[in-house]
N, CA and C of each residue as an Amber inpcrd file, in Angstrom:
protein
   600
 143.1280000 -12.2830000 143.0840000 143.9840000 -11.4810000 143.9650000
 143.4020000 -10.0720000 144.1200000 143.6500000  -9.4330000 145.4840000
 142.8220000  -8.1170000 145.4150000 144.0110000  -7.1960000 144.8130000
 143.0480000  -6.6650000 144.4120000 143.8510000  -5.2390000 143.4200000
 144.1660000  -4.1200000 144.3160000 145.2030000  -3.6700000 144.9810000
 145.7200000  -2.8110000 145.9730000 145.4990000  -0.7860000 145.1990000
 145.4110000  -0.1860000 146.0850000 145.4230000   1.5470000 145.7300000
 146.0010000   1.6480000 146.6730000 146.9680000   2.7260000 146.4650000
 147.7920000   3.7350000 147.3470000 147.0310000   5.6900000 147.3750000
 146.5740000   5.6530000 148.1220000 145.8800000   6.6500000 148.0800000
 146.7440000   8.4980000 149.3820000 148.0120000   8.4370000 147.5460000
 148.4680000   8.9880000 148.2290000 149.5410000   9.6470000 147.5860000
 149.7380000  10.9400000 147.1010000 150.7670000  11.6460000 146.2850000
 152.3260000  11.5250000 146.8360000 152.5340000  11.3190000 147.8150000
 153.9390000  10.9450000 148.1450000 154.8640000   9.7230000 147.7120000
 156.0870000  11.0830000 146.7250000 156.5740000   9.5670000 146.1170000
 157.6740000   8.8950000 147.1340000 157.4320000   8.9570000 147.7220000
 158.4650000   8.0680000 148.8360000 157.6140000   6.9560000 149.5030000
 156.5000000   7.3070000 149.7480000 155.3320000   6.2420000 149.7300000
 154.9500000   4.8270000 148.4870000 155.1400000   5.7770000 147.1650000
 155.4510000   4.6520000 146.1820000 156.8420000   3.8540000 145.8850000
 158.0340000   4.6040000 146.2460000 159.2240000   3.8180000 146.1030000
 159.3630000   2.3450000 147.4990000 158.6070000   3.2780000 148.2930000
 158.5400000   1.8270000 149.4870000 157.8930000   1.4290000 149.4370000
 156.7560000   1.3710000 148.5180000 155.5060000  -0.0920000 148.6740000
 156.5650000  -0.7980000 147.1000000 157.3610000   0.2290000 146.4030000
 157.9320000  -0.6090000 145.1830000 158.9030000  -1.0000000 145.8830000
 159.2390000  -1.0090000 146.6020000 160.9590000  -1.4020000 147.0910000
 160.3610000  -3.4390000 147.7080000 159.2540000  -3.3360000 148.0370000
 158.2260000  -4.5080000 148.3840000 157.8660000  -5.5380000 147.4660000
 158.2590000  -5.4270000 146.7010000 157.2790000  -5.5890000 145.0890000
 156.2950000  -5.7320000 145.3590000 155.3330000  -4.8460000 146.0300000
 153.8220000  -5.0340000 146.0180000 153.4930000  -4.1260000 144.8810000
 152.4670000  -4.7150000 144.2310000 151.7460000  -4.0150000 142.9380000
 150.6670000  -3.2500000 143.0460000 150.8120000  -1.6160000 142.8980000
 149.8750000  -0.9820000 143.2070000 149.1430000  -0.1920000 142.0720000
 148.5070000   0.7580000 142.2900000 148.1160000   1.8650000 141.2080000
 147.4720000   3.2110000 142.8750000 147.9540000   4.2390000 142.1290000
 148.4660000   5.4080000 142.6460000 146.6980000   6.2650000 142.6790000
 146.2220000   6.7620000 143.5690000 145.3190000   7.8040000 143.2830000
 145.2480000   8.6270000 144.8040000 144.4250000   9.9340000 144.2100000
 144.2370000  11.1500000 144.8510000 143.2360000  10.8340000 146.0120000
 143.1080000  11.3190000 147.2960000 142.5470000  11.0590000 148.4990000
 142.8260000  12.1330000 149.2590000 142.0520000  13.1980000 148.7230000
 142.6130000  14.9140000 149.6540000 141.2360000  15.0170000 151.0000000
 141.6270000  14.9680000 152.1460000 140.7490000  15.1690000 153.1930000
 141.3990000  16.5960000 153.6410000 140.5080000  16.9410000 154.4960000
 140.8210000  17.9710000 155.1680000 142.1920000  17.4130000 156.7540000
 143.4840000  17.8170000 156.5660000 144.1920000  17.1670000 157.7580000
 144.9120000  18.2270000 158.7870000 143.4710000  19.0330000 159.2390000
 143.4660000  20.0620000 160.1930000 143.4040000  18.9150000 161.4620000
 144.3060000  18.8800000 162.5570000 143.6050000  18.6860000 163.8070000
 142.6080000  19.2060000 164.7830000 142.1250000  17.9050000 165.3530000
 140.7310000  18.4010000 165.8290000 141.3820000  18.8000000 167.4110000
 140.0200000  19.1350000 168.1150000 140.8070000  20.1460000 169.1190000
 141.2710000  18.9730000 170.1990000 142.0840000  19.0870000 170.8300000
 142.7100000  18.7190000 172.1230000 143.0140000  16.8810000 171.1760000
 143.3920000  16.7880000 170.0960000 143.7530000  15.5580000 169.5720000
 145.2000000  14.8790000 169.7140000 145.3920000  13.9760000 170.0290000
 146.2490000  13.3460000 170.8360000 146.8620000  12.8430000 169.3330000
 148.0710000  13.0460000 168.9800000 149.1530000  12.9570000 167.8900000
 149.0530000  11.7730000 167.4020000 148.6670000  10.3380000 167.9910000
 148.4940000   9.3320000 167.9300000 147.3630000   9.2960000 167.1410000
 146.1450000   9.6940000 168.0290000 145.0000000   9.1860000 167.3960000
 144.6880000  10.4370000 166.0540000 145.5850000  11.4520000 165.6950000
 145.6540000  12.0230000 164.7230000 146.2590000  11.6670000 163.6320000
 146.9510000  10.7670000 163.7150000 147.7710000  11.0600000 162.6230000
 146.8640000   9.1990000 162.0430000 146.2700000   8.5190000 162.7870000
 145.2300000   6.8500000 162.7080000 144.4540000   7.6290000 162.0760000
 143.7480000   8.5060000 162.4300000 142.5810000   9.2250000 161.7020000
 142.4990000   9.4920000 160.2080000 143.5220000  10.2320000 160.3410000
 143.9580000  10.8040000 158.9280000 144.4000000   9.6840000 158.5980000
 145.3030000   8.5470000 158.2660000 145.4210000   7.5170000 157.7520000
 144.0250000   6.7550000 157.2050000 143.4530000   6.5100000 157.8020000
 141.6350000   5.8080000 157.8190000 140.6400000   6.3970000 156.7740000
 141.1130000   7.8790000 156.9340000 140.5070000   9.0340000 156.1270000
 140.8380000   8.7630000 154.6650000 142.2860000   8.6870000 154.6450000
 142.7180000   8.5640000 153.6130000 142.0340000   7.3450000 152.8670000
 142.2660000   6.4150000 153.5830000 142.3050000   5.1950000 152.7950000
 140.1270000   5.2570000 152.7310000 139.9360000   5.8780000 153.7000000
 138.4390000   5.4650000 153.2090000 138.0590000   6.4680000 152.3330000
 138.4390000   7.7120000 151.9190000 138.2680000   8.5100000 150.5940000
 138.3820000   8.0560000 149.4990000 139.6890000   7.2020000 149.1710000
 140.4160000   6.5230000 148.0300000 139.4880000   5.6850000 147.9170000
 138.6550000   4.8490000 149.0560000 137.7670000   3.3730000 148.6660000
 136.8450000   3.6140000 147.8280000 135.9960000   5.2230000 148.2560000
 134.6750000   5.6830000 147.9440000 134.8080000   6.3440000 146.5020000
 136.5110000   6.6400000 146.1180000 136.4450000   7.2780000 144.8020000
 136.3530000   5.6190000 143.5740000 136.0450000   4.6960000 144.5150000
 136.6880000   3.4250000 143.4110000 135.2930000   2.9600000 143.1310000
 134.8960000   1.9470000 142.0080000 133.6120000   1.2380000 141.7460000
 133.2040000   0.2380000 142.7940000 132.1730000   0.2890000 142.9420000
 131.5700000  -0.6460000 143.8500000 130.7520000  -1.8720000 143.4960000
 130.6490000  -1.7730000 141.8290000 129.8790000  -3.0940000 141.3100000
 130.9090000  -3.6150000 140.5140000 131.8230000  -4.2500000 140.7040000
 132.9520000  -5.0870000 140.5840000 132.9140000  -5.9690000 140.9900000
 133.5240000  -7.4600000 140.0830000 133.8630000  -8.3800000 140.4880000
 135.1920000  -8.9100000 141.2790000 136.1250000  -7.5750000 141.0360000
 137.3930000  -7.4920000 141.5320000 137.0950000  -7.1360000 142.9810000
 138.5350000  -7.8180000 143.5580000 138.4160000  -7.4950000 144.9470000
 139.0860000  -6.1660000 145.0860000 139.0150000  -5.3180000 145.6360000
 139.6890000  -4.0890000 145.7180000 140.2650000  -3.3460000 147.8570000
 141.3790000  -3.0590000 147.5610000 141.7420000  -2.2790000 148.7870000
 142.5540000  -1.2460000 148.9480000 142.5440000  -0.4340000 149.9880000
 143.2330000   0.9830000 149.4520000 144.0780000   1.0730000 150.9600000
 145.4390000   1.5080000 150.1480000 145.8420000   2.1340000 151.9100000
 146.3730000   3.2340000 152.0330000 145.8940000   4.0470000 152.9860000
 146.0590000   5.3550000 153.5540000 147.0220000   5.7710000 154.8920000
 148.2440000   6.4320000 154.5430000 149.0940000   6.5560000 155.7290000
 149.6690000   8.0070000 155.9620000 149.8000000   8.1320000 157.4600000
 150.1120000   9.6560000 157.4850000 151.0230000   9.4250000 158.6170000
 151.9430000  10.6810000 158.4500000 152.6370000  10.4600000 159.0580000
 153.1080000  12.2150000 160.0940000 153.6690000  12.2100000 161.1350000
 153.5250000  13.1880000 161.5140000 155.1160000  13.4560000 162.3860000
 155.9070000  14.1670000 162.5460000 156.8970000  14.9540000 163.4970000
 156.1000000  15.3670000 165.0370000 156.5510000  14.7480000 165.7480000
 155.9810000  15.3570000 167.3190000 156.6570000  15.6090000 168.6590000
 156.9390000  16.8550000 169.3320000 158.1160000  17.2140000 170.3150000
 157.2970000  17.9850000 171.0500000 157.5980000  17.6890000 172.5940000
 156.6850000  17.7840000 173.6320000 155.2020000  17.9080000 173.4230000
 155.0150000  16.8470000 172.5880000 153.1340000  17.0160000 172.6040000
 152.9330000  17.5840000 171.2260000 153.3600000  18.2820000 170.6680000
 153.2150000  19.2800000 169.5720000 152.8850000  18.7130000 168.2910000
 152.4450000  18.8390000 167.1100000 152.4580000  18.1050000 166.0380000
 153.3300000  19.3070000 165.0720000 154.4260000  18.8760000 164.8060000
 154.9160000  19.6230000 163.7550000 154.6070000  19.5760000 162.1990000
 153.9370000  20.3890000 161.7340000 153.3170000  20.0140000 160.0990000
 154.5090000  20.0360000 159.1880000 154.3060000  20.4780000 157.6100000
 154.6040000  20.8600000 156.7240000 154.8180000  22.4660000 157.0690000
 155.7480000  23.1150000 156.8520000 155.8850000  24.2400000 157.2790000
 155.2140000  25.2920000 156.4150000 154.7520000  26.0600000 156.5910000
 154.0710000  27.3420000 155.6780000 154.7880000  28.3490000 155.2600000
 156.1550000  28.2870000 155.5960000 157.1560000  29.4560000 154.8470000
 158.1880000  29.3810000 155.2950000 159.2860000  29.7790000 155.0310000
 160.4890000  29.4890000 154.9110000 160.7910000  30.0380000 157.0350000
 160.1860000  30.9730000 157.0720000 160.3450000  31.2170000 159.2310000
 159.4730000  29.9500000 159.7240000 158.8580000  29.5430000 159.3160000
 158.2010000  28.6940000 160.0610000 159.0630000  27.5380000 160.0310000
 159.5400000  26.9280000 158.8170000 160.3830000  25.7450000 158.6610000
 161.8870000  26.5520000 159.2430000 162.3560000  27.5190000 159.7770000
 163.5870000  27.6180000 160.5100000 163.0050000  27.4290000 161.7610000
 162.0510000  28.0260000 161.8570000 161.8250000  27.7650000 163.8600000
 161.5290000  26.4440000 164.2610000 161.1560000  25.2190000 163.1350000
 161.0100000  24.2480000 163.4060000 162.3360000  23.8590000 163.9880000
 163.0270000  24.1380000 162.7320000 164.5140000  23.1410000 162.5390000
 165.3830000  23.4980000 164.1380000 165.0840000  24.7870000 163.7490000
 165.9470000  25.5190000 165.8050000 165.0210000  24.5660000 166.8470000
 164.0030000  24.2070000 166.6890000 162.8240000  23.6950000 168.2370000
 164.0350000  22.0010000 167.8750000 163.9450000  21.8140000 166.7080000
 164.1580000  19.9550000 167.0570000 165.6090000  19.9650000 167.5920000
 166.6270000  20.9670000 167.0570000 168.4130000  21.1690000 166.9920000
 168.6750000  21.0530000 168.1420000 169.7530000  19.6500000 168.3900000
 169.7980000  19.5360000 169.4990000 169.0060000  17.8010000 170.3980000
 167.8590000  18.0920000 169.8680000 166.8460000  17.3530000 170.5050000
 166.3470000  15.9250000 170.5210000 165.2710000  15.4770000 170.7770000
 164.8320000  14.5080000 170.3860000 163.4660000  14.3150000 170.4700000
 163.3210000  13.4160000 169.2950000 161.4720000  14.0880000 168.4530000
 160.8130000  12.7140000 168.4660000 159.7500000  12.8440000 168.4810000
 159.2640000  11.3200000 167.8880000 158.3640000  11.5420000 166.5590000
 158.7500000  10.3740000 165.6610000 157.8030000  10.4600000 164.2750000
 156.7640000   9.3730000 164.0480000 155.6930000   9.5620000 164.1250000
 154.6080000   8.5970000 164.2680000 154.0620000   8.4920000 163.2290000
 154.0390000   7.3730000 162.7680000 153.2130000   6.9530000 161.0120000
 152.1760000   5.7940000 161.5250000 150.8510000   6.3880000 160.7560000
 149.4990000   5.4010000 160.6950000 150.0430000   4.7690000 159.5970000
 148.9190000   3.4520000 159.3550000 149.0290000   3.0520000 157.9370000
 147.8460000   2.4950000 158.2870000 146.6390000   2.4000000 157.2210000
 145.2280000   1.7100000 157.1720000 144.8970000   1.1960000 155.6200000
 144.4220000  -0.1320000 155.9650000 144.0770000  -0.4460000 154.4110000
 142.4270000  -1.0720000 154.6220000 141.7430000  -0.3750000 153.6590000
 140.4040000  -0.9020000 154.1910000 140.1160000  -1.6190000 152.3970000
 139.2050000  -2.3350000 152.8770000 138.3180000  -2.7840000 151.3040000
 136.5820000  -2.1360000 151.9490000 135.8640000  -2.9840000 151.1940000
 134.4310000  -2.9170000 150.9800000 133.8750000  -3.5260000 152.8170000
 134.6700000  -4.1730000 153.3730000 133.9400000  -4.6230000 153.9930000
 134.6480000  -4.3690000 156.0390000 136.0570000  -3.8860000 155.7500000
 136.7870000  -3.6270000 156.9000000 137.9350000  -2.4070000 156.5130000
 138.3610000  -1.5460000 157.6730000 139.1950000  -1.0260000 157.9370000
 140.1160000  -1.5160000 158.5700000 141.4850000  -1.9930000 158.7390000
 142.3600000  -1.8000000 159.9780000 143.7540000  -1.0490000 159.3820000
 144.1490000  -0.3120000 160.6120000 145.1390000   0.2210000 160.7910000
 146.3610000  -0.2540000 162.0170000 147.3580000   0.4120000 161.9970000
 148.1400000  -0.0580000 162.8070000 148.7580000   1.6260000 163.2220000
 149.5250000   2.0470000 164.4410000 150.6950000   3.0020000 164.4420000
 151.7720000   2.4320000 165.1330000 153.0750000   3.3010000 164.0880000
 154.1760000   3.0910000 164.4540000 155.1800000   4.0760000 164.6900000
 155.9060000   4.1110000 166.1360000 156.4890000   5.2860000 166.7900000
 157.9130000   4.8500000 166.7690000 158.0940000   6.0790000 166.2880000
 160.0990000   5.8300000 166.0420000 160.4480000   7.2230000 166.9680000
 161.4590000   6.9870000 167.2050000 162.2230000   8.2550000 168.4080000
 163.9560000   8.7980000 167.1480000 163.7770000  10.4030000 166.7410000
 165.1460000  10.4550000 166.3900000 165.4200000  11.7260000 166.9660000
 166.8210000  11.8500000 167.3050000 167.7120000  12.6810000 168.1600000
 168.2430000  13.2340000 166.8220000 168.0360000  14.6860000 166.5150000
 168.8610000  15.6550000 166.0550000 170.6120000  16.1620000 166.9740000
 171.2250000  16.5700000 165.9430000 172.5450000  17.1040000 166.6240000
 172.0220000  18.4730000 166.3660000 172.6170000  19.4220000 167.0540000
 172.7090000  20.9570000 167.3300000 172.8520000  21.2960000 165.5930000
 172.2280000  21.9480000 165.3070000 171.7720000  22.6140000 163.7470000
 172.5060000  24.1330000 163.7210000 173.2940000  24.8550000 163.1990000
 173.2930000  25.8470000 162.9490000 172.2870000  26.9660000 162.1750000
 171.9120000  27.8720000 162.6180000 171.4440000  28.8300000 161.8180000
 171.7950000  28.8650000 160.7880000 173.0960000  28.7350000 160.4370000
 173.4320000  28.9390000 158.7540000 173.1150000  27.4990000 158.1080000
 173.1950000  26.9820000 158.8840000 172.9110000  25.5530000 158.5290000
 171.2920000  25.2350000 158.1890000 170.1900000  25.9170000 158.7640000
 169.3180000  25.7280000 158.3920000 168.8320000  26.4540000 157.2500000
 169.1920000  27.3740000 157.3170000 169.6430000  28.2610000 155.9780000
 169.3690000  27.9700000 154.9650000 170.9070000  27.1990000 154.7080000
 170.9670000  26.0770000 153.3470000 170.4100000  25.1260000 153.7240000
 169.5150000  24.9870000 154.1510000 168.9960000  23.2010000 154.0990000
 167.6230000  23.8640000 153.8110000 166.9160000  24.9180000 153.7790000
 165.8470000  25.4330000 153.2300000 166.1820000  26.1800000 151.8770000
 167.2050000  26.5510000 151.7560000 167.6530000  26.8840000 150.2920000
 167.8520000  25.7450000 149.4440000 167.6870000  24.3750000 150.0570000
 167.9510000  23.3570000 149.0190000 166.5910000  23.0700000 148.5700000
 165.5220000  23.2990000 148.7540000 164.0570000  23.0590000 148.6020000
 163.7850000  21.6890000 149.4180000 164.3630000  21.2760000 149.7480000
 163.5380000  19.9430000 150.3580000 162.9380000  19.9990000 151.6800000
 163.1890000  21.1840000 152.4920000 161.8520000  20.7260000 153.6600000
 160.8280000  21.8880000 153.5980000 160.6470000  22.0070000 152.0250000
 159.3000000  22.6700000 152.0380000 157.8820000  22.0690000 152.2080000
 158.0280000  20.6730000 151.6470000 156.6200000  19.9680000 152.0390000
 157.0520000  18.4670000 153.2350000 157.7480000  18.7880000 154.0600000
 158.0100000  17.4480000 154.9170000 157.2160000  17.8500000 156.0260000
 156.9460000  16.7310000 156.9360000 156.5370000  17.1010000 158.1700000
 157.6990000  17.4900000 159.1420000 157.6800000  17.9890000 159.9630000
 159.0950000  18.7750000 160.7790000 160.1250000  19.7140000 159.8420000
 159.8970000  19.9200000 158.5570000 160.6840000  20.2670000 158.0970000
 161.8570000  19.7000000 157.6900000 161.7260000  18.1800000 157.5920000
 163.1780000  17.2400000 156.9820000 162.8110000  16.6960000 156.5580000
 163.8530000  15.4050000 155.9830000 163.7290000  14.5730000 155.3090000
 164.8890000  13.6550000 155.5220000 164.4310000  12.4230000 156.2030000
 165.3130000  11.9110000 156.6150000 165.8960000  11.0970000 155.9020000
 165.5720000  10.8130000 154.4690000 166.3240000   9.9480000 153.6080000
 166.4920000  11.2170000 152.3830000 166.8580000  11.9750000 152.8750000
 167.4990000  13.3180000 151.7480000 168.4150000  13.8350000 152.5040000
 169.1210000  14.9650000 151.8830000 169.7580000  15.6300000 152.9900000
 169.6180000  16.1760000 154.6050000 167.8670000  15.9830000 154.7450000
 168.1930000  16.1680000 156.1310000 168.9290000  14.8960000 157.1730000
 169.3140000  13.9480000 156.0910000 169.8390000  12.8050000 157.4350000
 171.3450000  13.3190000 157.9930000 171.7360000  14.5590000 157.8280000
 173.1940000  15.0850000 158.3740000 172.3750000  15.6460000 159.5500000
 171.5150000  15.6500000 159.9420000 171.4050000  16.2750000 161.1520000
 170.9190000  14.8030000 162.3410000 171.0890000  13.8300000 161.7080000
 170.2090000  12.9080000 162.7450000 171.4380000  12.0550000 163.3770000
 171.4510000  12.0350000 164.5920000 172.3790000  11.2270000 165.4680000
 172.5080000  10.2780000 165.9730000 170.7280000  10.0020000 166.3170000
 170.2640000   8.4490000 166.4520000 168.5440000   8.4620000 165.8740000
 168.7470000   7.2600000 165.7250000 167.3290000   6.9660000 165.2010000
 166.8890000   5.6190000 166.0230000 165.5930000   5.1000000 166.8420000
 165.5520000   4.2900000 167.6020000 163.7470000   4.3380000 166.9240000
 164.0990000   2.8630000 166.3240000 162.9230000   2.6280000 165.4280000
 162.8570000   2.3680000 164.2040000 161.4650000   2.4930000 163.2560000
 161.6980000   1.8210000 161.4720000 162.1650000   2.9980000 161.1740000
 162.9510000   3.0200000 160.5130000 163.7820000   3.5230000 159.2210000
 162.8450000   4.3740000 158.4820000 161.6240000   2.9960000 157.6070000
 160.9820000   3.4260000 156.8080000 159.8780000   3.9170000 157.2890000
 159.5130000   3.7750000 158.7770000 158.3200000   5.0430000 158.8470000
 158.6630000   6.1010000 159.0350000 160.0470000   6.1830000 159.1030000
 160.2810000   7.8220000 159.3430000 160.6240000   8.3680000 157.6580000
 160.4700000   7.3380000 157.0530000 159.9800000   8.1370000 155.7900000
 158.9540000   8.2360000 155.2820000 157.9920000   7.7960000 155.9190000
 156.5050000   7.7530000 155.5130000 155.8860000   6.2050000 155.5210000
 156.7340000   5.1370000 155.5440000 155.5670000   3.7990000 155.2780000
 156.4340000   2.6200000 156.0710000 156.0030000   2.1160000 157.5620000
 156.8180000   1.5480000 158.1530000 156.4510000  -0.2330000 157.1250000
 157.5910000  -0.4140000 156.6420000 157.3430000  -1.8790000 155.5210000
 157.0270000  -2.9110000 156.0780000 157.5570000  -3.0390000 157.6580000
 157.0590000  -4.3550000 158.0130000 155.9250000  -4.4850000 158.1020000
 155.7020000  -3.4930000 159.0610000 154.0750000  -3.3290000 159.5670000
 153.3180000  -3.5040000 158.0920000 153.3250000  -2.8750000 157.3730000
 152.8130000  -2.3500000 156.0760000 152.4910000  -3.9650000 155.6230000
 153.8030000  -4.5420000 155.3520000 153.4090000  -6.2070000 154.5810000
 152.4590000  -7.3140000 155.7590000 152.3950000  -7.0290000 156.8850000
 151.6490000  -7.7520000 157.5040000 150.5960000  -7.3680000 157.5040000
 149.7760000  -6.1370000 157.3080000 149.0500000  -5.7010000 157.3470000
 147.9190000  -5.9410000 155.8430000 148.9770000  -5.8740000 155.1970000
 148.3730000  -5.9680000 153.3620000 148.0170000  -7.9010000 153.1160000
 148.7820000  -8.8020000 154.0780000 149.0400000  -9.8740000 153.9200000
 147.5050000 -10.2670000 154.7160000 146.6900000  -9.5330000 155.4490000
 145.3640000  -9.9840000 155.9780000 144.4390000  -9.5170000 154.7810000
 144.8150000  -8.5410000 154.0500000 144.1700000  -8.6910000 152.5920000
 144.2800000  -9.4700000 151.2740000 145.3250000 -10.5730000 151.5930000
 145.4560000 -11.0620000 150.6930000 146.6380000 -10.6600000 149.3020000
 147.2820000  -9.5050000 149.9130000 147.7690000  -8.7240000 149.2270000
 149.4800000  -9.2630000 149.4330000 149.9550000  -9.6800000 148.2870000
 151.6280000 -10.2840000 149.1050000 152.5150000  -9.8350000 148.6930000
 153.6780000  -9.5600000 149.1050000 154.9250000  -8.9330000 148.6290000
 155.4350000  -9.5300000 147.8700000 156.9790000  -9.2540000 147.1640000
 157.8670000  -9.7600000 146.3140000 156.9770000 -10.0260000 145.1900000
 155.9660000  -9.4290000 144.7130000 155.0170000  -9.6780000 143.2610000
 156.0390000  -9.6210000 141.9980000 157.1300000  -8.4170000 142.1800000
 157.7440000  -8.1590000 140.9460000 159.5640000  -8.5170000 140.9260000
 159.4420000  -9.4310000 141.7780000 160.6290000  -9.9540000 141.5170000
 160.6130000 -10.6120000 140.7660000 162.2930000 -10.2890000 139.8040000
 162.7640000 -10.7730000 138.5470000 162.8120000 -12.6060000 138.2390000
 162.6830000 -13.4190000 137.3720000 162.7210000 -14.5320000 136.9210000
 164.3970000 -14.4960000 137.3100000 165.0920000 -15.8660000 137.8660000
 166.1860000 -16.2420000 137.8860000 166.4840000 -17.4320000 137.1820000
């Protein structure tokens, strides 16, 4: 069986490949995830996924008898064209939260799993509609610490889900790892779900 890597510090990334019972082991895959110029949100956020997962491949042994594969996923906030990051300070993550309040955003997650001998990836686009946010409201929702490292500044399976009104799309890529896609994708590696379900 190939031996799977998640090449990727987000633990919401590991609770949903565990929520799978797919069996992984966890490592570091830091690229540079500046966009390049005039890069289309799509093919940015595939990139950086690919990146990922082909950093993680190159940190692993290559004279093994084990089969080995790594997957790399990124995920990104995007409103009229824009890529909304991780915010850099507490004004930057309010002017986010004021641009989405109100609105409706789309969140686009890569996912790529390559071994020794192929890459593929997939993207998946979800659409969510914020309700009108108060100023004081964003306030405390940056005084709670949690959209200091999100993309858009939320978190849609934390407290930022009081601001979301509709969501049209996966669930779980708008938390970082769309599962379906994800198990069909791991399943051309040989890689299968439900590994750690309990004996009945």
């Amino acid at each position: 069986m190939t031996l799977l890597y998640l090449a990727s510090g987000s633990p919401r990334r590991r609770e949903l490949l565990t929520q799978i019972g797919v069996a992984f082991t966890s490592l570091s895959a830091a690229i540079d995830e500046t966009p390049l110029a005039a890069e289309a949100a799509e093919a940015y956020v595939e990139r950086l996924a690919r990146e990922k997962a082909a950093a993680g491949l190159a940190s692993l042994p290559v004279d093994t008898d084990q089969l080995l594969a790594v997957l790399g996923a990124d995920t990104a906030v995007v409103l009229d064209g824009r890529i909304l990051g991780k915010p850099e300070n507490r004004e930057d993550a309010l002017a986010m939260l004021a641009t989405l309040s109100g609105r409706e955003h789309q969140v686009l997650t890569s996912v790529a799993v390559a071994d020794h001998q192929r890459c593929l990836s997939i993207n998946v686009s979800s659409r969510v509609l914020f309700r009108a946010i108060s100023a004081e409201e964003a306030e405390a929702y940056w005084a709670s610490g949690e959209p200091a490292d999100k993309a858009g500044s939320y978190a849609i399976q934390g407290l930022g889900a009081v601001f979301v009104e509709r969501l049209e799309g996966s669930y779980s890529a708008v938390v970082g790892l769309p599962l379906n896609e994800t198990a069909k994708l791991l399943g051309q590696f040989g890689i299968p779900c439900w590994q750690r379900l309990p004996a009945r």
